[in-house]
C-alpha positions in Angstrom: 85.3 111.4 112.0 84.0 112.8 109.1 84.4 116.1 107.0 83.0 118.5 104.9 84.6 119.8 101.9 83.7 123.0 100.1 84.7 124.7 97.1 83.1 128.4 96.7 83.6 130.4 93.9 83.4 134.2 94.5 83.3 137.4 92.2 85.2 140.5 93.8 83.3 143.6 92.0 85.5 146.2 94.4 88.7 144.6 93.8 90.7 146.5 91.3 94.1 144.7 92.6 95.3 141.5 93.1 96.1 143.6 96.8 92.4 144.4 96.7 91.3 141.0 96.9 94.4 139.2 98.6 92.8 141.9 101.8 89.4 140.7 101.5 90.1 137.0 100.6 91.9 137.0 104.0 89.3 138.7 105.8 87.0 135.8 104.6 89.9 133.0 106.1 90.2 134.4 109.2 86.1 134.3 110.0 86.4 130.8 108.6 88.7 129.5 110.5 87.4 131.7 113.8 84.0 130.6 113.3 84.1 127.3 112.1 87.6 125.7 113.1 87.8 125.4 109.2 90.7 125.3 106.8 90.6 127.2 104.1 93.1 127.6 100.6 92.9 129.8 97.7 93.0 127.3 94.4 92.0 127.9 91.1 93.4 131.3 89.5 95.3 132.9 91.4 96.3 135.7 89.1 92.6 136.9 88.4 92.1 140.3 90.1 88.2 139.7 90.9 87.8 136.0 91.4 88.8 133.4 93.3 88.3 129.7 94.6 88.5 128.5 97.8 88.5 124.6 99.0 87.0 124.6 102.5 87.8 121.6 104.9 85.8 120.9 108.2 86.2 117.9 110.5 83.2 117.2 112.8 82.3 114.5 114.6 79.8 113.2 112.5 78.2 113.8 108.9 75.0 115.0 110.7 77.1 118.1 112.7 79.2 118.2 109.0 76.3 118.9 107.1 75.3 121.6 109.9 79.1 123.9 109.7 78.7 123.5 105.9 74.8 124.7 105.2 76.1 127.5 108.1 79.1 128.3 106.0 77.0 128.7 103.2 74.7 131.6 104.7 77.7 133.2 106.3 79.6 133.2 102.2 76.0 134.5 100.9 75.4 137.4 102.7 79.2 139.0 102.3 79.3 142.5 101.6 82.4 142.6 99.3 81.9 139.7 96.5 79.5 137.8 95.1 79.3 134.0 96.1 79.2 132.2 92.5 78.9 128.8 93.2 79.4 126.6 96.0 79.6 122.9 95.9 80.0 120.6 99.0 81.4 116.5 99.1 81.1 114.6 102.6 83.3 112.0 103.3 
């Protein structure tokens, strides 16, 4: 079994709330987890209206079919139409 762990960084430009982003924030979860059978939790600051940091946990079967969810995960977070993706790091184990 192995995994593939992601932390993202994103920038929320239409967000003027913490309600603004807490919508869209979930929105991104909920594909996540749909898509990808992924676990996702909002870390970092929390109290930021227009950022936020999510750690991103997938379990495949091997590093190969890790490696594959995370570079797909990666074009899914790019392309968003509501924030910005600012940086996104990923650690196999």
């Amino acid at each position: 079994m192995r995994a593939a762990l992601l932390t993202a960084v994103m920038y929320f430009p239409c967000a003027f709330s913490l309600k603004d982003r807490r919508q869209m924030l979930q929105r991104i979860k909920a594909t996540l987890s749909k898509r990808f059978g992924a676990s996702v939790a909002q870390v970092g600051d929390k109290d930021k209206w227009q950022t936020a940091e999510l750690s991103i946990a997938i379990a495949c079967e091997s590093e190969g079919a890790a490696r594959e969810k995370a570079a797909a995960v990666k074009r899914l977070l790019e392309n968003g139409d509501e924030y910005e993706l600012a940086s996104l790091d990923a650690e196999y184990v």
